[in-house]
N, C-alpha and C positions, 0 to 999 in steps of 0.2 A: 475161530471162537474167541469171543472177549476175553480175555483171561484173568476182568475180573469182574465176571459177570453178575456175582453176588454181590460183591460188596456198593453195586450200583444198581442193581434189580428192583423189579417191581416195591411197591408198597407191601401188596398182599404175602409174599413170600417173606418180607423184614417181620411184615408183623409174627406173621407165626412164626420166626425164631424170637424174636423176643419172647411173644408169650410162652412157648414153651423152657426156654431159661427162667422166665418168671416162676411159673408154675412148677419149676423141677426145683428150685431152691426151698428146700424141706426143712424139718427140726434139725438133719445135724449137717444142714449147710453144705453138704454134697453138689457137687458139678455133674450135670447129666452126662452119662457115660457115653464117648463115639459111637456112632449108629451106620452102618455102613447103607442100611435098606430106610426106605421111605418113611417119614414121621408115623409114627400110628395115629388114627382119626378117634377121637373119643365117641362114645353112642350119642346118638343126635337126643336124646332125652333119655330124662330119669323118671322113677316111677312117680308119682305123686307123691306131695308128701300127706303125712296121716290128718288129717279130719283137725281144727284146733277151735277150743273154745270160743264164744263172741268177743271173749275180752281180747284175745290175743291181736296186735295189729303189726304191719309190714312196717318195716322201716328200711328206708334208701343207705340212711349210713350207721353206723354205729358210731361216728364222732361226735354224733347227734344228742347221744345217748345221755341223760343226766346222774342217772340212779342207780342202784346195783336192782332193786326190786319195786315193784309197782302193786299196788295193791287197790282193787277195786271192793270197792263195799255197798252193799245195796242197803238203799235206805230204809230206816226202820218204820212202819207202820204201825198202828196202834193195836198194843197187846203182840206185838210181835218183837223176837229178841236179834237183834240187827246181825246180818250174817258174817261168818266171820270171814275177812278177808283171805287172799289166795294169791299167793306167790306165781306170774306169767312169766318172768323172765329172770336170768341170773348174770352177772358180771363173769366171764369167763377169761379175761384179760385185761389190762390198764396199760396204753401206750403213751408214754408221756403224757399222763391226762386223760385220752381219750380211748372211751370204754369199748370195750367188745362183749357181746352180749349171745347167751348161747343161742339165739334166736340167728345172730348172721351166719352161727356153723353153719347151721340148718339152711338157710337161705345160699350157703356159700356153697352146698352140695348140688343144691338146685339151679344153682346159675352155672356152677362149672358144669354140669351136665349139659346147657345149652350154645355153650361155647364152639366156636368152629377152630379149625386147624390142629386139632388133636393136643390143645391144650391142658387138657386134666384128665389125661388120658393117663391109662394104669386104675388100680383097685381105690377107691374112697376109702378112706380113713378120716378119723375124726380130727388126732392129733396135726395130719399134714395137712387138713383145712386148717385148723387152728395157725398156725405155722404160716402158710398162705395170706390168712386174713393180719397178721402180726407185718409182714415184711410190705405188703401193700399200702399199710397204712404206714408205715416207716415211709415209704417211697413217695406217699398222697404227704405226707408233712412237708416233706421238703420240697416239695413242686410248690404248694402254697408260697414259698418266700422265694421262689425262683420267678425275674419277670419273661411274660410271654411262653406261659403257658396253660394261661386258660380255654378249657373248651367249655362253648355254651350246650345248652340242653337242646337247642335248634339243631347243633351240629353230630349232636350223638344220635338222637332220633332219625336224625337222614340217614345217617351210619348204620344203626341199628334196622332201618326198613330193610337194604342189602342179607339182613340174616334171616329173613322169611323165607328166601330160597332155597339157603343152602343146609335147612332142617329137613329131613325125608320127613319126621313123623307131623313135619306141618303141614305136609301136604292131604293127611286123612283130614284136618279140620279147614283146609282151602283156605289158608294165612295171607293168598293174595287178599282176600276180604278184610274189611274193618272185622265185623264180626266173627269170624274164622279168629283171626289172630286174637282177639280177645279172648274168645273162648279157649284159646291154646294156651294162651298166658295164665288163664285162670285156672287152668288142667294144672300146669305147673307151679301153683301159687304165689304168679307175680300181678301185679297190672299195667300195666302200660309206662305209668308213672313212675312206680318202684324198678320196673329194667333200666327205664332210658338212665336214672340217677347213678345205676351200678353201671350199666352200659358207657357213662360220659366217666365214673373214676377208671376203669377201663381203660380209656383212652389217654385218659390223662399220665397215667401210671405208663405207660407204652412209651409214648410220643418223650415224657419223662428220660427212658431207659433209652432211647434211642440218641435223644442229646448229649447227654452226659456220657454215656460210654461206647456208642458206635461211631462218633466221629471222627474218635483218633485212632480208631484202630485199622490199620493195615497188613493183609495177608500175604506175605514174599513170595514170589518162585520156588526160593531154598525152602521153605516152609512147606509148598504143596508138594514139592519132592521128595522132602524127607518122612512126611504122613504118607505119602503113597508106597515108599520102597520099604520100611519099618512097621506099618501098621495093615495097609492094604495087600500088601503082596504077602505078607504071613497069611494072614485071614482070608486070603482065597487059597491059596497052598494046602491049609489045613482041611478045606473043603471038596480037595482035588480038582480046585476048578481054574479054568486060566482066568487073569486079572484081562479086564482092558485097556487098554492104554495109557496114560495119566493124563492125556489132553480129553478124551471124556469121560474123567471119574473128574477133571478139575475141578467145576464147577460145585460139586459135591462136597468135594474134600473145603475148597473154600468155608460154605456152610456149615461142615464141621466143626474148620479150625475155628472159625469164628463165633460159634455159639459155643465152644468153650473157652476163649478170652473173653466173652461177653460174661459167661456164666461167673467166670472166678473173679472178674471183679466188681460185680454186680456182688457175689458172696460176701467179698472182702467187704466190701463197703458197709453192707448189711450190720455186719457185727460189728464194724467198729459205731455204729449209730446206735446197736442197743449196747455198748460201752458206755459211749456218752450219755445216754440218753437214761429213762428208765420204763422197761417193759417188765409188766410183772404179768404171770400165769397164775390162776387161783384154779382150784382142786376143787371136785364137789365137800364143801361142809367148810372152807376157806370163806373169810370174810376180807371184802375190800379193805383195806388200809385206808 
């Protein structure tokens, strides 16, 4: 066996430790805890989201965003008294500037639902979207002034076809289809347009975390042996069970160690950006500054 099999393995296995270190750094900046057994799969879809007025519309990013509220007003006709306008959206956070709007919670529950590799797997909360949607866009800033690391929308769409397979519930609307996949998009209230945009920061955010902090890191011998005889061999002991041998739990142990060096300093990093930087949370009845 390679012995180090991980740390040079496929793309598809990098990726879901990245994303799952992405996705596990929460409000208080916790490192996902050792996992001896298989990542957990998140449910291949969530339920719909509820019914939204005509006014309400999708949007790709929230860096987009201009305004804390939008107010539509229908025009007045004659002998009639002009309607009063109606609040669609709210500023839920300001990342250096750039807004987040309770609209991408909402959208941020829907997409993490369609995600593969057990990325946003565990219970939804509102807060660890929040949280999620805050550290991402920290991550999408500084890829902006990093070069060579643009991806095009040509290249996340080729990317994004690859996940029609690995949806079971896409298979009841037959997503191999143009229209199948539409109508599955539209089940979950994306379109085409609005996935590939999150689909490509996605990737950008990855591909990001994979240059900056997987490069230098190196997993030692003395390291998978001292995780093996300290952590693995209690944790079977306790379960009355015998351990296997440490040339095939390596491999394992590898991915452990290495998505918690990835984790903590992917954390660290996080906070010292909303040090420098400035990220504000607003509360309902809170006005932007």
């Amino acid at each position: 066996m390679n012995k180090r099999a991980t740390q040079h393995g496929g793309r598809d296995r990098w990726i879901a430790l990245l994303a799952v270190v992405l996705f596990a750094v929460g409000a208080r900046g916790q490192a996902p805890m050792p996992n001896t057994t298989p990542m957990p799969v998140a449910p291949a879809s969530a339920a719909p989201p509820a019914p939204t007025t005509a006014t309400t519309t999708e949007k790709p990013s929230a860096a987009t965003s201009h305004a804390a509220h939008t107010e539509i007003v229908l025009p007045t006709l004659p002998g009639m008294a002009a309607a009063k306008g109606s609040d669609i959206d709210r500023v839920v956070a300001i990342v250096n500037g750039d807004l987040i709007l309770d609209s991408d919670v909402d959208q941020e529950r829907r997409f993490a639902a369609l995600l593969p590799y057990g990325e946003a797997s565990g219970p939804y909360t509102r807060d660890a979207a929040l949280e999620r949607l805050i550290n991402r866009e920290l991550i999408l800033q500084q890829a902006k002034i990093q070069p060579g690391g643009d991806i095009s929308m040509e290249a996340a769409a080729k990317d994004l076809d690859a996940l029609r397979s690995s949806l079971p519930t896409c298979k009841e609307y037959h997503c191999e289809t143009k229209a199948g996949w539409d109508k599955f998009l539209a089940t979950e209230g994306f379109t085409e347009q609005s996935l590939t945009g999150l689909w490509q920061q996605r990737m950008v955010t990855l591909a990001f975390i994979e240059q900056r902090f997987r490069m230098g890191i190196k997993i030692t011998e003395p390291e998978i042996q001292a995780y093996y005889q300290k952590t693995l061999l209690p944790a079977y002991a306790a379960r009355n069970a015998k351990a296997p041998p440490v040339d095939v739990l390596e491999s394992r142990i590898q991915e452990i160690l290495l998505q918690q060096r990835v984790s903590n300093l992917l954390r660290d990093w996080l906070q010292s950006l909303r040090v420098q930087g400035n990220v504000v949370v607003l509360h309902p009845g809170e006005e932007a500054p």
